[in-house]
C-alpha positions in Angstrom: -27.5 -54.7 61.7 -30.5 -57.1 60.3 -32.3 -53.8 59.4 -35.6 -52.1 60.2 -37.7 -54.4 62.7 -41.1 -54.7 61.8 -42.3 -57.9 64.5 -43.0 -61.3 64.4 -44.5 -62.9 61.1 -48.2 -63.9 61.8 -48.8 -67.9 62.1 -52.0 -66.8 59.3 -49.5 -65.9 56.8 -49.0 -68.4 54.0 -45.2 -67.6 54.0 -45.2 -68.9 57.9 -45.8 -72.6 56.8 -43.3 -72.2 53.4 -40.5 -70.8 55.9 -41.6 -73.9 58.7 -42.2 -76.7 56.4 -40.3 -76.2 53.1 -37.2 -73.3 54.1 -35.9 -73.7 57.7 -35.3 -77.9 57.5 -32.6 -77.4 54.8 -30.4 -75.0 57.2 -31.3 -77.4 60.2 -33.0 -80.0 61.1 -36.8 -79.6 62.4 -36.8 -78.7 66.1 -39.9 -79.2 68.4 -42.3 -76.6 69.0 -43.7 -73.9 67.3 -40.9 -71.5 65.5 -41.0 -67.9 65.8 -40.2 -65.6 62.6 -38.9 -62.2 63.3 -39.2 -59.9 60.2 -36.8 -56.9 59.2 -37.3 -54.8 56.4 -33.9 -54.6 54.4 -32.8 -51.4 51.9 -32.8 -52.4 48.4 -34.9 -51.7 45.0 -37.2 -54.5 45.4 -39.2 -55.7 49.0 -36.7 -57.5 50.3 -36.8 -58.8 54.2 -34.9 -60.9 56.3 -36.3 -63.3 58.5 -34.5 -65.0 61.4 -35.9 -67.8 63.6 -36.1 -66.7 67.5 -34.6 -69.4 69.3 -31.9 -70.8 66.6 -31.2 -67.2 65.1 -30.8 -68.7 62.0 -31.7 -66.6 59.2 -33.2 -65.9 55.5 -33.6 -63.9 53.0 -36.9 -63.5 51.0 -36.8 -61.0 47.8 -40.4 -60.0 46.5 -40.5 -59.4 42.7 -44.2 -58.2 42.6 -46.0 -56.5 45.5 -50.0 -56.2 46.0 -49.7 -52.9 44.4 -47.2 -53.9 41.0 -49.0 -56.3 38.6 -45.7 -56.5 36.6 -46.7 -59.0 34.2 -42.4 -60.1 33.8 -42.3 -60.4 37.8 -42.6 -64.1 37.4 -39.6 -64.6 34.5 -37.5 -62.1 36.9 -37.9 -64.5 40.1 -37.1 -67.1 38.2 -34.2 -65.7 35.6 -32.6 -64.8 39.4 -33.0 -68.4 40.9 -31.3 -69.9 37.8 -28.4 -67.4 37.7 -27.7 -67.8 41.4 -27.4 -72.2 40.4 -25.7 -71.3 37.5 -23.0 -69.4 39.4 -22.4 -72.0 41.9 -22.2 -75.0 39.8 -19.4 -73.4 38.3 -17.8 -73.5 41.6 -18.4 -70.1 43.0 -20.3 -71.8 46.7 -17.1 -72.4 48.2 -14.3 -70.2 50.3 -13.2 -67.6 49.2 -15.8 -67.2 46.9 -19.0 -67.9 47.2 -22.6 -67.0 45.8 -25.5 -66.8 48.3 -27.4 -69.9 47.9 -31.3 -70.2 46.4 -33.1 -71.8 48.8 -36.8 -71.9 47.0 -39.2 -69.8 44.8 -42.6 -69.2 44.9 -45.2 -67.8 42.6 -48.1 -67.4 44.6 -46.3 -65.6 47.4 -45.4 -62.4 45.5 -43.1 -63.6 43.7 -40.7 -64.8 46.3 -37.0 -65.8 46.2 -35.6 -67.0 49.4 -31.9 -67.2 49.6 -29.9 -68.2 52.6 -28.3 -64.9 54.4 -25.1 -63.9 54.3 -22.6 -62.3 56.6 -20.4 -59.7 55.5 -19.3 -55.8 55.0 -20.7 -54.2 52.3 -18.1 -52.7 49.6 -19.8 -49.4 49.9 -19.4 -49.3 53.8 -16.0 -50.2 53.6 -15.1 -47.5 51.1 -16.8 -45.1 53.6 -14.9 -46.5 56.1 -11.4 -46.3 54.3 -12.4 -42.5 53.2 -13.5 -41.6 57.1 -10.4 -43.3 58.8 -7.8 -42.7 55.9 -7.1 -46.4 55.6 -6.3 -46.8 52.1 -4.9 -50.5 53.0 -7.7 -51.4 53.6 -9.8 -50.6 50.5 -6.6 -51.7 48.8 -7.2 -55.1 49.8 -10.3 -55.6 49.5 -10.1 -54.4 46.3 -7.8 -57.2 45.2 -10.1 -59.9 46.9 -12.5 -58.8 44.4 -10.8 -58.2 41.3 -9.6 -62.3 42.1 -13.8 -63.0 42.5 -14.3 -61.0 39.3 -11.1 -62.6 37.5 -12.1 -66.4 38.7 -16.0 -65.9 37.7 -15.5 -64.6 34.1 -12.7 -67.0 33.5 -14.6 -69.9 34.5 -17.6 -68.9 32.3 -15.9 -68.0 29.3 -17.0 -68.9 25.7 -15.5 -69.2 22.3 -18.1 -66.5 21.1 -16.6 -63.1 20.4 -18.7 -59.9 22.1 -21.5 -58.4 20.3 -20.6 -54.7 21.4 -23.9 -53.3 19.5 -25.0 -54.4 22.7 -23.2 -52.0 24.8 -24.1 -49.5 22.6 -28.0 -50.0 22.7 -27.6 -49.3 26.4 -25.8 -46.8 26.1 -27.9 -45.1 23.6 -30.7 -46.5 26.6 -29.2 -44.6 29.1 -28.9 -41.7 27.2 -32.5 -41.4 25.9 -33.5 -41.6 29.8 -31.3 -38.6 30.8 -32.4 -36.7 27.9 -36.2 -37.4 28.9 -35.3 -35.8 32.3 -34.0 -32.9 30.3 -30.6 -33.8 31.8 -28.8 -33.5 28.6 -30.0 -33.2 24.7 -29.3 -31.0 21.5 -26.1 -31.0 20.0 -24.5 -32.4 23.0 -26.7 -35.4 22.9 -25.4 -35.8 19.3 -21.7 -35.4 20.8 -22.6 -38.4 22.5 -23.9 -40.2 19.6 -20.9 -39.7 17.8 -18.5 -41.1 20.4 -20.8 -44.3 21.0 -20.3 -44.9 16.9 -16.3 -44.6 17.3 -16.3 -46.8 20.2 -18.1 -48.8 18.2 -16.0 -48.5 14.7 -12.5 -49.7 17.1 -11.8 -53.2 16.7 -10.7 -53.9 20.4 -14.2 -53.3 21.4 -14.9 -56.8 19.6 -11.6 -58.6 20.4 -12.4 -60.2 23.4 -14.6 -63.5 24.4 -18.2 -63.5 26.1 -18.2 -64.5 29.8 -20.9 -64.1 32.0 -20.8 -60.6 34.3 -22.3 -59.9 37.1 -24.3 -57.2 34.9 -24.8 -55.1 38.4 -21.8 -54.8 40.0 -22.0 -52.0 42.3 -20.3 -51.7 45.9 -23.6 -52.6 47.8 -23.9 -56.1 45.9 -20.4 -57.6 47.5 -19.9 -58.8 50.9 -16.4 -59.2 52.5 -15.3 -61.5 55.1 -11.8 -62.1 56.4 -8.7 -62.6 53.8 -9.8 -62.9 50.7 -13.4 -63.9 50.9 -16.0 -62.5 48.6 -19.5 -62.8 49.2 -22.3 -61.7 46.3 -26.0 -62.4 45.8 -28.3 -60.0 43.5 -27.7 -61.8 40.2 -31.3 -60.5 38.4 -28.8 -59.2 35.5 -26.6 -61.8 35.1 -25.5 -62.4 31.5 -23.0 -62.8 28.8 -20.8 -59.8 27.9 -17.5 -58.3 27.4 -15.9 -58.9 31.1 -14.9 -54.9 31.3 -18.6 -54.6 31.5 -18.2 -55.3 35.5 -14.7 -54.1 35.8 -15.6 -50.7 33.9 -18.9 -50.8 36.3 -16.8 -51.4 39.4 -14.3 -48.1 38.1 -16.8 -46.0 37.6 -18.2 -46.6 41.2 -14.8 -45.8 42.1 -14.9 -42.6 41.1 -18.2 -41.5 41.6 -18.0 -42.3 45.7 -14.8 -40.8 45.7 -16.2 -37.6 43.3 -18.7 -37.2 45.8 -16.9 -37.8 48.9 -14.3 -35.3 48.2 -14.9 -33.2 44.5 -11.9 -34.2 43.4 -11.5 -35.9 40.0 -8.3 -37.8 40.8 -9.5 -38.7 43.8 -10.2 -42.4 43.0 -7.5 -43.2 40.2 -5.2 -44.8 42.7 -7.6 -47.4 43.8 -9.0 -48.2 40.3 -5.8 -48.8 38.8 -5.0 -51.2 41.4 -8.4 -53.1 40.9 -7.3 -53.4 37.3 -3.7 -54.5 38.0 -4.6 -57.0 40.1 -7.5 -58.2 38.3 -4.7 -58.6 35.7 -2.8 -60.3 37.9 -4.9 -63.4 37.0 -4.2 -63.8 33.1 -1.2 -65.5 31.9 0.6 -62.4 30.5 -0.7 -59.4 33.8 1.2 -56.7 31.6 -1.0 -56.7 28.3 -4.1 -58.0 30.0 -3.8 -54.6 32.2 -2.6 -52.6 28.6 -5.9 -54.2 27.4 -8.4 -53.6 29.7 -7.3 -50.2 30.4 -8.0 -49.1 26.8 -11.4 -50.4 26.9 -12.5 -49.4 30.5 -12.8 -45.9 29.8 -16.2 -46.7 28.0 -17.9 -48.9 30.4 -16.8 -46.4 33.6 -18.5 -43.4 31.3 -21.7 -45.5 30.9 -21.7 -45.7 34.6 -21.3 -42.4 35.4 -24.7 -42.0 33.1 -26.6 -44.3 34.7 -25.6 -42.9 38.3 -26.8 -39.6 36.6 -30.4 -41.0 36.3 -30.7 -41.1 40.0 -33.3 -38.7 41.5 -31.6 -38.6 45.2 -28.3 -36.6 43.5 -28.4 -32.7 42.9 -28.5 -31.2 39.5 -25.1 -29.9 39.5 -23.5 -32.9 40.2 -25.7 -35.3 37.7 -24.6 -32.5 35.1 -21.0 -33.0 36.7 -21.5 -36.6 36.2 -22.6 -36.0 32.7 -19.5 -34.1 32.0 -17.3 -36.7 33.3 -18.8 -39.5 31.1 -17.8 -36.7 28.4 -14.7 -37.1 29.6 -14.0 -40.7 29.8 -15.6 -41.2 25.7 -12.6 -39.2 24.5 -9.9 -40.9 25.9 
């Protein structure tokens, strides 16, 4: 589904001629006629719509960073850190099958700050896990599963770096998402402190600085990856792209894992099948797959906690689970 439909874009609206003139000829060339833009309103954080031509049905994506109401000053450097990281991706080589990374198709500043990406076809991760949970198809989250450990593998192998990872970092977000939960009097005191102490022994173990920098996806969360047939992986919302340890995204993925399958069912073990197959076959990948997953399984533990920490921040959840959540983060920083 394209998403809510809201009607057809006015011919007065600026974005009309940028989507006639500028967007539409590099997907096909100029018909006769006057188009016709029909507008859906898409779920996501930011305003983001789709917009799809009547007669061609050929369709867009256009992301607002600032809307008449949000003077965000950083808007601007956003819509354009985004643009950049979605080239960047694909001149590495990430724009072809299986892979592939939605492709920027302009940017303007005086139109809210607007991205416009090509649209994409494909099931969301999160919909397929839902779908594996209500039909009791574990083959088929398997699989998909392994299509994107290979997209995750590929993508930080291609954009690795001699430099060695700064983990202080990782542990000034974590100490981030910490200070938000205790300003939502989620968490504080002496266990706050607990906390603190684990962040300073993750910190204090060598392996947390053995690996190299590659770029991450730095948001890797089931509703940012599309999947096609076979092994095709589709993703798009790079705002938070950068240069980390690689079990940033793999740790991020795990603790997704479990949290949909925490929710879904209460059960702690629920997901621990599925995530140690995304980590064997991501290892798959590396020369030596047996270390590589004796590696990344030490050091996933402390990403999958920070994840379950910033799941905890969300509003939407009730407080016995975010508390749940907060325990299980616990949990993971002592292993």
């Amino acid at each position: 589904m394209p998403g809510e439909y809201l009607g057809r874009l006015p011919r007065r609206d600026p974005l009309f001629d940028y989507l006639k003139y500028d967007i539409f000829p590099q997907l096909r060339p100029p018909r006769g006629g006057e188009p016709e833009f029909r507008v859906f309103r898409q779920n996501a954080s930011h305003g983001v719509y789709l917009y799809e031509e009547r007669d061609t049905h050929i369709r867009v994506v256009g992301k607002f960073f600032r809307s008449p109401h949000d003077g965000d000053p950083a808007a601007g450097r956003r819509l354009e850190r985004e643009f950049h990281h979605l080239q960047l991706l694909r001149d590495y080589g990430l724009c072809s099958g299986p892979h592939y990374i939605a492709r920027p198709l302009g940017l303007r500043h005086d139109l809210g700050e607007l991205l416009v990406t090509e649209f994409c076809y494909g099931e969301p991760l999160s919909r397929i896990i839902e779908r594996a949970q209500r039909e009791n198809d574990d083959r088929l989250l398997y699989g998909k599963l392994a299509a994107l450990a290979y997209f995750l593998a590929r993508m930080h192998n291609r954009t690795a770096w001699e430099k060695r990872v700064d983990f202080q970092e990782s542990r000034r977000y974590a100490e981030y998402l910490l200070g938000t939960l205790c300003a939502r009097h989620l968490t504080g005191g002496a266990e706050a402190e607990e906390f603190r102490r684990w962040f300073r022994c993750w910190g204090d173990w060598p392996e947390m600085w053995s690996d190299v920098e590659v770029l991450v996806h730095g948001d890797a969360t089931p509703a940012n990856f599309l999947f096609g047939d076979g092994l095709h992986v589709i993703t798009f919302d790079l705002e938070r792209l950068h240069r980390a340890d690689r079990i940033f995204d793999t740790g991020r993925l795990a603790g997704e894992l479990f949290h949909a399958f925490l929710r879904a069912t209460g059960n702690r073990y629920a997901a621990e099948p599925f995530i140690g197959h995304f980590l064997w076959e991501y290892a798959c990948h590396f020369p030596d797959r047996e270390r590589t997953f004796e590696t990344t399984t030490r050091r996933v533990p402390f990403y999958m906690g920070l994840t379950l920490l910033r799941i905890a921040r969300n509003h939407y959840l009730d407080y016995g689970y975010r508390r749940r959540l907060i325990e299980e983060e616990k949990a993971c920083l002592r292993r």
